[in-house]
ZAMARGU-4260 file (C-alpha; in steps of 0.2 Angstrom, whole numbers, plus 5000, padded with zeros to 4 digits):
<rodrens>
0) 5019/4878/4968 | 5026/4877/4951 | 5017/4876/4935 | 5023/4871/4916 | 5010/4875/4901
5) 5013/4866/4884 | 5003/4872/4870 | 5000/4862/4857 | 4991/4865/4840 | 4987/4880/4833
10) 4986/4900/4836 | 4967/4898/4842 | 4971/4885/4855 | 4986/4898/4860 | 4973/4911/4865
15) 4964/4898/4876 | 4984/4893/4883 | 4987/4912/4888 | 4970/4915/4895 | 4972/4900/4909
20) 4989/4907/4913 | 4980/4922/4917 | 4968/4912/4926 | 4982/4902/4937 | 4993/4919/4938
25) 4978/4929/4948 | 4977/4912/4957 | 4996/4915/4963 | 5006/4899/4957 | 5022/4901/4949
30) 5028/4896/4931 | 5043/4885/4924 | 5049/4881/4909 | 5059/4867/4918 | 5051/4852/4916
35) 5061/4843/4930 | 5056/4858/4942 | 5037/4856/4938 | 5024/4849/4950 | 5012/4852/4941
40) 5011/4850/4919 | 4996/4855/4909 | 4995/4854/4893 | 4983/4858/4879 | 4980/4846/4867
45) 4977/4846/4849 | 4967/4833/4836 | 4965/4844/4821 | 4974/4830/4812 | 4981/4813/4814
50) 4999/4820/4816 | 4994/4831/4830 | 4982/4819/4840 | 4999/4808/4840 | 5010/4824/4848
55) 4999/4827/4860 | 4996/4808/4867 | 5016/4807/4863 | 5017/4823/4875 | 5005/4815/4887
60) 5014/4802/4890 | 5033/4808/4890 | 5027/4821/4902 | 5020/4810/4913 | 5037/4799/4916
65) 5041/4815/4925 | 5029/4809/4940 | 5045/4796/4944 | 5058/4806/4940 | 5056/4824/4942
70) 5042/4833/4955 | 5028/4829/4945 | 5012/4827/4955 | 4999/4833/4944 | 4996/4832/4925
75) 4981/4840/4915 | 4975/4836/4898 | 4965/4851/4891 | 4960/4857/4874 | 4952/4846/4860
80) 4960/4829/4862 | 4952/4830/4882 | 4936/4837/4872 | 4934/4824/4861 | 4942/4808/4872
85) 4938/4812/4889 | 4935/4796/4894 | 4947/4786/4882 | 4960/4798/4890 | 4958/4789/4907
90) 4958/4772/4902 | 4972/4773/4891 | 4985/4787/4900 | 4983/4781/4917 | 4996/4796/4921
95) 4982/4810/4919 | 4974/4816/4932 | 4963/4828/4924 | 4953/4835/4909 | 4946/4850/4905
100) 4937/4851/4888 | 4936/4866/4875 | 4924/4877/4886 | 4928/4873/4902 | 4943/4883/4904
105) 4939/4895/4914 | 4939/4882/4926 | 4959/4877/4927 | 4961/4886/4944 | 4949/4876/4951
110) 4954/4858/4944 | 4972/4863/4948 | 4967/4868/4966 | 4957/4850/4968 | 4970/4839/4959
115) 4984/4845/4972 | 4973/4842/4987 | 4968/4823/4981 | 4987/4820/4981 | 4989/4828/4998
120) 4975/4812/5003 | 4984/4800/4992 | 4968/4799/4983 | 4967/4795/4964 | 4950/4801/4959
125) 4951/4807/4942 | 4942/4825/4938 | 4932/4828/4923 | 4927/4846/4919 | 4918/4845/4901
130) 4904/4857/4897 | 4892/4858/4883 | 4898/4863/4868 | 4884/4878/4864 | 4892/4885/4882
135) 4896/4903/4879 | 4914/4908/4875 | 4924/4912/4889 | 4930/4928/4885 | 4939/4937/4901
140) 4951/4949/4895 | 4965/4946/4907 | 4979/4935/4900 | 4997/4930/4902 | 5007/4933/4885
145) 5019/4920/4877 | 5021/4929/4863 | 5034/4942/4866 | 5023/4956/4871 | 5022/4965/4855
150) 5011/4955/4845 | 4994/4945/4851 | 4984/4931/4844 | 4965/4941/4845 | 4949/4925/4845
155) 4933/4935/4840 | 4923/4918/4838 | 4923/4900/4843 | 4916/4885/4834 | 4911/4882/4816
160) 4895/4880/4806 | 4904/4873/4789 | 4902/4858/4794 | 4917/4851/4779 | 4917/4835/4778
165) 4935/4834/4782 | 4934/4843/4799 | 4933/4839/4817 | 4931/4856/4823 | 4912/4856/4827
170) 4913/4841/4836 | 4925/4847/4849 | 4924/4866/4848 | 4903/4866/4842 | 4893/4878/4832
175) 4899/4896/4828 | 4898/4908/4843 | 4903/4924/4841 | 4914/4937/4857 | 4902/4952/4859
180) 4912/4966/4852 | 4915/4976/4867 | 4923/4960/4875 | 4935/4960/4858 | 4936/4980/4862
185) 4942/4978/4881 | 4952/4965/4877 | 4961/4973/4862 | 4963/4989/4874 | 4973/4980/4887
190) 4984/4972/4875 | 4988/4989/4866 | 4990/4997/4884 | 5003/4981/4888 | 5013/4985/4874
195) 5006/4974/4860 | 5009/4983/4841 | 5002/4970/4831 | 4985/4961/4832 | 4980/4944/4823
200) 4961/4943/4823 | 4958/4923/4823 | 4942/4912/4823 | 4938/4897/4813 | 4931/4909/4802
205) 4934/4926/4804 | 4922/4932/4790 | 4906/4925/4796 | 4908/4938/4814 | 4893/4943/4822
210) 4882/4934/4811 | 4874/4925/4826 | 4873/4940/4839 | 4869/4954/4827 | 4861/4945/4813
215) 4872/4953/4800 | 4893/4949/4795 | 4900/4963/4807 | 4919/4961/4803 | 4921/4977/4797
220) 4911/4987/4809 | 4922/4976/4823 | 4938/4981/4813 | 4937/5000/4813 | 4932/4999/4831
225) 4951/4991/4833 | 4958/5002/4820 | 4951/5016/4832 | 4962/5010/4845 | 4977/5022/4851
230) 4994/5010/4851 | 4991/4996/4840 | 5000/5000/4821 | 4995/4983/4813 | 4979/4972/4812
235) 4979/4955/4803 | 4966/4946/4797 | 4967/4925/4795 | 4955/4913/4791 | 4943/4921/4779
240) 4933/4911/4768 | 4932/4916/4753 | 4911/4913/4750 | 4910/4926/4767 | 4922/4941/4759
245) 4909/4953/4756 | 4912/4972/4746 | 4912/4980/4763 | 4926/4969/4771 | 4936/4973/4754
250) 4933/4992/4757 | 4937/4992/4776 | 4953/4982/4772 | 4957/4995/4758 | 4954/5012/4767
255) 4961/5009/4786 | 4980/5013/4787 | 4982/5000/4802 | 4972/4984/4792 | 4988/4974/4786
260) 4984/4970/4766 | 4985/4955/4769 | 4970/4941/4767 | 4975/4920/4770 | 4960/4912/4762
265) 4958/4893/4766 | 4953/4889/4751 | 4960/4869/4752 | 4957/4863/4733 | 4955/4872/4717
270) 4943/4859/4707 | 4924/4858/4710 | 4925/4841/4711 | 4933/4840/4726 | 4925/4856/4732
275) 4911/4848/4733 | 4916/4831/4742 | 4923/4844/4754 | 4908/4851/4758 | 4915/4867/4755
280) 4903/4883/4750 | 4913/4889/4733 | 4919/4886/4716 | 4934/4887/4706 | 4925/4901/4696
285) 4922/4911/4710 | 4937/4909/4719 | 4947/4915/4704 | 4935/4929/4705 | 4939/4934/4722
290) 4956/4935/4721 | 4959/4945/4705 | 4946/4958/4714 | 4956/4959/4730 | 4970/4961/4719
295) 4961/4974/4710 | 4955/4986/4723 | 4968/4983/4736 | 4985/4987/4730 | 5001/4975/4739
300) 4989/4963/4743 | 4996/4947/4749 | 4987/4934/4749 | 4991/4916/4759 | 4980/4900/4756
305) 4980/4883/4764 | 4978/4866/4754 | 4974/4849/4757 | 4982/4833/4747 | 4977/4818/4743
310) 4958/4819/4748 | 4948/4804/4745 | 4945/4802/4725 | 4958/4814/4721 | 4962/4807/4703
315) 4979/4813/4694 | 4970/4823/4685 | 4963/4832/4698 | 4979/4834/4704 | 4989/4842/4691
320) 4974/4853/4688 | 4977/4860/4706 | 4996/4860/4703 | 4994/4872/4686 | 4980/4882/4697
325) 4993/4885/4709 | 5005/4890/4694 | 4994/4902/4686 | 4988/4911/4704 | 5005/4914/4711
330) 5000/4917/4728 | 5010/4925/4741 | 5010/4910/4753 | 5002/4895/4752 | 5002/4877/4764
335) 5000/4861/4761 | 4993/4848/4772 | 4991/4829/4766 | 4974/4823/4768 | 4970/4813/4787
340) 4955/4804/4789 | 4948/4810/4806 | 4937/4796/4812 | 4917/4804/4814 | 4919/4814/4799
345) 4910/4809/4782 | 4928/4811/4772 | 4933/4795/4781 | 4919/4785/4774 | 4922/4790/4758
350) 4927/4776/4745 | 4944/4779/4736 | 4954/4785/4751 | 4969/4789/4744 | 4987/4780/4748
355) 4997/4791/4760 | 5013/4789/4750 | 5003/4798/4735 | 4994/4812/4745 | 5011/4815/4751
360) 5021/4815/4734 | 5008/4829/4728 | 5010/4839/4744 | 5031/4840/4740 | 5028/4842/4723
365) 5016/4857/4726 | 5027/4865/4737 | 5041/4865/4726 | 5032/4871/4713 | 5027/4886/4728
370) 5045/4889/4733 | 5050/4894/4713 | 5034/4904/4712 | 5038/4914/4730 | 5056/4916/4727
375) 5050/4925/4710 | 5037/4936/4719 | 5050/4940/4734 | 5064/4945/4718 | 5048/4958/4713
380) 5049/4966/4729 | 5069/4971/4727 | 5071/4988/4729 | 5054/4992/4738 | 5054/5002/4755
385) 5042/4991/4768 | 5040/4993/4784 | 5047/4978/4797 | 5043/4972/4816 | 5058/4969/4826
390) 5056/4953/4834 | 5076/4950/4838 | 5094/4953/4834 | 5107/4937/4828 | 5123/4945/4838
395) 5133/4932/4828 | 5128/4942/4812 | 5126/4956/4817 | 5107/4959/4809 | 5089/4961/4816
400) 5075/4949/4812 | 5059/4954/4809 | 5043/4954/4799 | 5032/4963/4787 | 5014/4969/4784
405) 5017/4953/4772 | 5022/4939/4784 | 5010/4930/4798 | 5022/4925/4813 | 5027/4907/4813
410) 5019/4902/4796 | 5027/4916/4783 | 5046/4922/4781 | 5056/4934/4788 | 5066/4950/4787
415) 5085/4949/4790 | 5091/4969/4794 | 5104/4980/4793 | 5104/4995/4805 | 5115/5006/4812
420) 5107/5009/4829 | 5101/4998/4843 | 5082/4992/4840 | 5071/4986/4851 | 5058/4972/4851
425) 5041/4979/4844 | 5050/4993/4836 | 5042/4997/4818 | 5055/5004/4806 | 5058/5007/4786
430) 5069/4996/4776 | 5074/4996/4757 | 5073/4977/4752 | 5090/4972/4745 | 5092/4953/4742
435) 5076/4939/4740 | 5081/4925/4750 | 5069/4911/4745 | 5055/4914/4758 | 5063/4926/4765
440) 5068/4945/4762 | 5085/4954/4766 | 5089/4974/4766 | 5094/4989/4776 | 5085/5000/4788
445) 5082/5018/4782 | 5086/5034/4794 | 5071/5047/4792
</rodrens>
């Protein structure tokens, strides 16, 4: 019995994609990346946004043309669209079979197994596996990568107390649940002994960890437990408020060797105006704060930031006030999403929504602004000796491609190598930057 997996959304709902491989993998059924080949198609969804509720319903249903013309017997919705429209799922994509929602995914061998046997009686029953949302994390150890082997996506948390008014996430993921550290431990462990070099700590919010199981922010005790780990060279840290970054989480950073300097702070809009609509816990004053003390005490620090445009009764004013913000921080990396009202959320009540045409003007004229101000930072960085993950070789051109402590995977730039001996995938070598090439960096390997 063969199996596709689609993924869809983002690196926390990858975690969850790898973890039910590993689930159907011990349950012994086979993998294809051929749709045509596949009897049976999960895939799990994503509703972070209007533009990926429409990918996933858009995946839904191309996948499911596949039941007249490829070997398509089964197909499984999971992940936060089933979450969130379980029902409406049914009515409307008559060519699912199943969902499973955000916490139930440990059940996937199961549905799986029950789907198949339905067809085998010519039954249509539809099967609905959605737990409440307090469950406890599912947090089993045993995965199946998809991410190369020598890097891994690390959840520490689920769920989300914020509570922005902008955001879905409690309603399909539920309130802040810390992963008890020795699950994190074991887990990190096994990656490290499979060959993982690199580990992405990820949670909706990193930065508020063990608050809820230990009663205090226990990031950093967590951190040099996985420093301490014999194998893993690099740790990353993504999605730290910048209300939660504490003294001690700036020293741990600081002081371990393995820590990447590295910090993306979500910060989503620079005036208090629109902070505050937002629902979000800080200021323009004090993020300004924050960053010039990270930059203080922790020397190369890169710093990455996410923001949204076009939120409702963003005024131009607002605007260009966020655009000279931008100017004047020069950060490392920085995202733009244009403002999508997610029905349920306060934000979508909000008078003076803002036209969609406009939110997405300010989105390109921020990011040009960022591309100026990143090729200038990446021009600072010629002649510096960093070190790079090989993640593959362009036979054509003869180089390597690879990343720095600077650069997340999938989101940040790259590093294009020269190197007179054969590398391998995961390898971790020194290279003398040569040549800025707008996101990206260029140079040559050094022989010690």
């Amino acid at each position: 019995m063969k199996i596709l997996f689609v993924s869809l959304g983002c690196d926390k709902n990858l975690v969850d994609s790898e973890k039910m491989l590993g689930i159907l993998s011990k349950c012994g059924y086979e993998f294809t990346d051929d749709e045509a080949e596949a009897e049976v198609i999960v895939v799990n969804t994503c509703c972070f946004i209007g533009d990926a509720k429409e990918e996933s319903i858009g995946e839904l249903i191309r996948l499911g043309r596949l039941k007249e013309d490829g070997k398509l017997k089964v197909l499984i919705a999971t992940g936060c669209l089933a979450q969130r429209y379980s029902s409406e799922i049914f009515d409307d994509l008559p060519e699912v079979d199943a969902v499973i929602g955000t916490m139930s995914i440990d059940s996937i061998g199961d549905v799986v197994e029950e789907a198949l046997g339905k067809k085998e009686e010519s039954k249509e029953d539809k099967i609905s596996k959605i737990d409440p949302l307090d469950a406890k994390p599912y947090s089993d150890s045993h995965r199946s990568l998809t991410t190369g082997g020598h890097y891994a996506y690390l959840k520490i948390a689920e769920g989300c107390n914020k509570r922005c008014t902008y955001c879905i996430i409690p309603y399909v993921r539920g309130s802040y649940r810390s992963i008890p550290v020795e699950d994190i431990v074991k887990e990190a462990e096994e990656l490290s002994a499979a060959g993982v070099k690199e580990l992405i700590l990820v949670a909706q919010e990193t930065t508020l960890y063990g608050t809820d199981l230990y009663g205090k922010k226990s990031l950093p005790d967590l951190l040099k437990k996985l420093c301490a780990i014999e194998g893993i060279r690099w740790i990353r840290l993504l999605y730290a408020y910048p209300e939660e970054i504490t003294d001690e989480l700036i020293d741990v950073i600081a002081s371990e060797d393995k820590i990447c300097k590295y910090l993306d702070l979500p910060i989503q809009h620079s005036e208090n105006t629109i902070l505050r609509r937002m629902g979000r816990k800080t200021s323009k004053e004090s993020i300004e704060a924050l960053i010039e003390k990270l930059r203080q005490r922790i020397p190369g620090m890169c710093l990455r930031t996410t923001l949204i445009s076009g939120f409702p009764g963003e005024t131009e004013e607002e605007f260009k006030e966020l655009y000279r913000f931008v100017n004047e921080t020069e950060f490392d990396r920085l995202g733009v999403f244009t403002y999508s009202a997610e029905e349920g959320t306060p934000a979508a009540e909000m008078p003076d929504q803002i036209p969609s045409e406009v939110a997405a003007r300010r989105r390109d004229e921020i990011m040009e602004l960022q591309q100026a101000v990143s090729f200038d930072l990446n021009e600072s960085h010629v002649g510096e000796v960093l070190e790079v993950l090989i993640e593959g070789y362009l036979p054509e051109d003869r180089i390597f491609v690879g990343r720095t402590y600077r650069d997340a995977p999938g989101v940040d730039g790259l590093f294009f190598l020269e190197a007179d001996k054969e590398l391998m995938t995961g390898d971790i070598v020194k290279a003398k930057v040569t040549q800025a090439l707008g996101y990206d960096l260029s140079g040559v390997m050094i022989n010690e």
